[in-house]
N, C-alpha and C positions, 0 to 999 in steps of 0.2 A: 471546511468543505464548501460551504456556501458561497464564501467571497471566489474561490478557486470556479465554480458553476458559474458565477457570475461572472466572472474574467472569459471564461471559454463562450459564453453566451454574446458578449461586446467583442469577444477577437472573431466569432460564426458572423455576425454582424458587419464588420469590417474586412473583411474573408482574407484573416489574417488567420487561421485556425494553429497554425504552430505559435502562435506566440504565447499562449499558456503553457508551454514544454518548454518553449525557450527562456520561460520567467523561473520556473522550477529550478531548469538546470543552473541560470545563475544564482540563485538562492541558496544551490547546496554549493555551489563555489564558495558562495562568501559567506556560509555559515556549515561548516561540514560537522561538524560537530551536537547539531542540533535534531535530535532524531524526527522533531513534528515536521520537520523543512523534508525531509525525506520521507516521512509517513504521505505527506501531501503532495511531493511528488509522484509516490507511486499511484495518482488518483491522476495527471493529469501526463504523466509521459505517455509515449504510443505503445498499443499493447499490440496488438497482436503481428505477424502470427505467433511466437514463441514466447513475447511477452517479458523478455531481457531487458531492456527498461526498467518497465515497474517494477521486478522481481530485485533488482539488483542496489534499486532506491529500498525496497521493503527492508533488505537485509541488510544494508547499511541502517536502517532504521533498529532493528533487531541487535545487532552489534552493540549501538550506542545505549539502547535501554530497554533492554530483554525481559523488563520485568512489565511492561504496559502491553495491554488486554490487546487493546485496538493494533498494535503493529502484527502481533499474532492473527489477528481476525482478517486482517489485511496480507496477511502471509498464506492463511492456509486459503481467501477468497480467490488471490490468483496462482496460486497453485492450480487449483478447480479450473477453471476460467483455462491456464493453461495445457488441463486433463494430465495433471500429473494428480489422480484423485488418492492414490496410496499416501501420499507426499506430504498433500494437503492434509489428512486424517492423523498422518504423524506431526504434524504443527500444533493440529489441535491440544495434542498429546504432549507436549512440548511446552506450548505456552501457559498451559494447566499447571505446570512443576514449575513457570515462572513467578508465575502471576500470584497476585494476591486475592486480589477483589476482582468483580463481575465476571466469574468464570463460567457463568450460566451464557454468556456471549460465544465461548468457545466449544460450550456445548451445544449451542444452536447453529454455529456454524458447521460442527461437525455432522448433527444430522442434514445441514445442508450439503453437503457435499456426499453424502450417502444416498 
């Protein structure tokens, strides 16, 4: 996440602002496979209004490795974010039965979205 902050901060800078979405998108071209390539995009495609993008990189991300915390936390955050909050409370629910470890992550995002 940081390097990804830092790339949108030098592309705000060069008021090139879509080139952190255009580096994403080719990242997941040439590595589709790779669920962090897609975790990290859902951080840096454009969200709103309905937030298809990120939701669509989240779940490719989910697809490839359904058993990690963060793609889940990342799943039910913009759920929220895109007020689908029943959605998101079922994700939480979801990545809980995947997950192994840091499940206290999914329960703090669950009362976040409560």
């Amino acid at each position: 996440r940081w390097a990804w902050d830092m790339a949108s901060g030098w592309a705000n800078q060069c008021n090139d602002v879509d080139r952190p979405a255009r580096l994403a998108r080719e990242l997941c071209d040439a590595r589709p496979g790779d669920p962090l390539v897609w975790l990290n995009a859902s951080y840096v495609l454009p969200g709103a209004p309905d937030f298809a993008a990120p939701l669509h990189a989240i779940e490719r991300a989910l697809a490839l490795d359904p058993g990690r915390v963060e793609v889940w936390d990342r799943h039910a955050e913009l759920l929220s974010l895109a007020e689908r909050f029943e959605e998101a409370e079922l994700a939480c629910e979801h990545g809980k039965r995947h997950c192994q470890f840091d499940l206290h992550l999914l329960d703090g995002r669950r009362a976040w979205v409560e």
